[in-house]
C-alpha positions in Angstrom: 197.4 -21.6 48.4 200.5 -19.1 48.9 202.6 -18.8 51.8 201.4 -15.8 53.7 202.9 -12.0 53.1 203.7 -13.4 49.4 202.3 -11.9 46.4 200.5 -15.0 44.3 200.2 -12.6 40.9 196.5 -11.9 41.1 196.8 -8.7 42.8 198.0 -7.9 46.4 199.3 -9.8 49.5 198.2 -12.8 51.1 198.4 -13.4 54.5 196.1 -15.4 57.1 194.3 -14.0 60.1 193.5 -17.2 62.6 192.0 -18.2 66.1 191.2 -21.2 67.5 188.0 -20.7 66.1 188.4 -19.6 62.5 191.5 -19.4 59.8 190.7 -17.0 56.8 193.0 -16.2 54.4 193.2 -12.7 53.3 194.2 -11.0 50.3 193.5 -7.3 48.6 192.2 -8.2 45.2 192.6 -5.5 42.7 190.9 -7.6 39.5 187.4 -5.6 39.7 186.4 -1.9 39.4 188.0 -0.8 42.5 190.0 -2.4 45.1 188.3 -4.9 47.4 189.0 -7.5 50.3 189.0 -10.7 49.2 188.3 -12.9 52.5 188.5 -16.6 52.0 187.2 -19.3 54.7 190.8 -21.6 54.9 188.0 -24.5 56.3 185.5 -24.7 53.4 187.1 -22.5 50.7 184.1 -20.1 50.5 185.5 -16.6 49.3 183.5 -13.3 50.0 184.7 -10.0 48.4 184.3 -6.8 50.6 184.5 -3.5 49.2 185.3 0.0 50.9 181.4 0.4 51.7 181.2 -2.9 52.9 184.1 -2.6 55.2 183.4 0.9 56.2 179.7 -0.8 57.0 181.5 -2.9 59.4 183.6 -0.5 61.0 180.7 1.5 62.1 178.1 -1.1 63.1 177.0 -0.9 67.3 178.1 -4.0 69.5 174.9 -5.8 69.2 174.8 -6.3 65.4 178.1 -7.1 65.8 177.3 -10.2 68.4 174.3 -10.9 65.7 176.5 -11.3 62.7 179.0 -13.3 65.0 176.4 -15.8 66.2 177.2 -19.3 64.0 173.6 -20.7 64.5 171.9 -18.1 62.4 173.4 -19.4 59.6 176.4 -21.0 59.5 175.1 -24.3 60.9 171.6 -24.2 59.1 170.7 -26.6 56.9 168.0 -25.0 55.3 
């Protein structure tokens, strides 16, 4: 991993957005068609790639999908 606000060569700046709940690192990846978000889980290493829809998706969505989304149980703790 690179040290945040430094550029590791694959397209855009790193940096890491944290809490005492969550560390993802966060980088603009411009390797695909467009540019995208690439968001990366700093506990497990799971990377997700958000596009402008995606993010724009996310932007407009009402507090209670929101809370949904944010609830761990629905999926992040399943075993199934």
């Amino acid at each position: 991993m690179t040290k945040p606000g430094t550029d590791d060569g694959r397209g855009g700046e790193f940096g890491v957005v944290y809490s005492e709940f969550a560390q993802v690192g966060v980088r603009l990846d411009e390797t695909a068609n467009g540019p995208r978000l690439r968001l990366q889980d700093l506990k497990t290493g799971r990377v997700r790639y958000l596009d402008a829809l995606e993010l724009e998706t996310i932007v407009w969505l009402a507090e209670g999908h929101m809370e949904v989304l944010l609830d761990p149980s629905a999926d992040r703790w399943r075993e199934d």
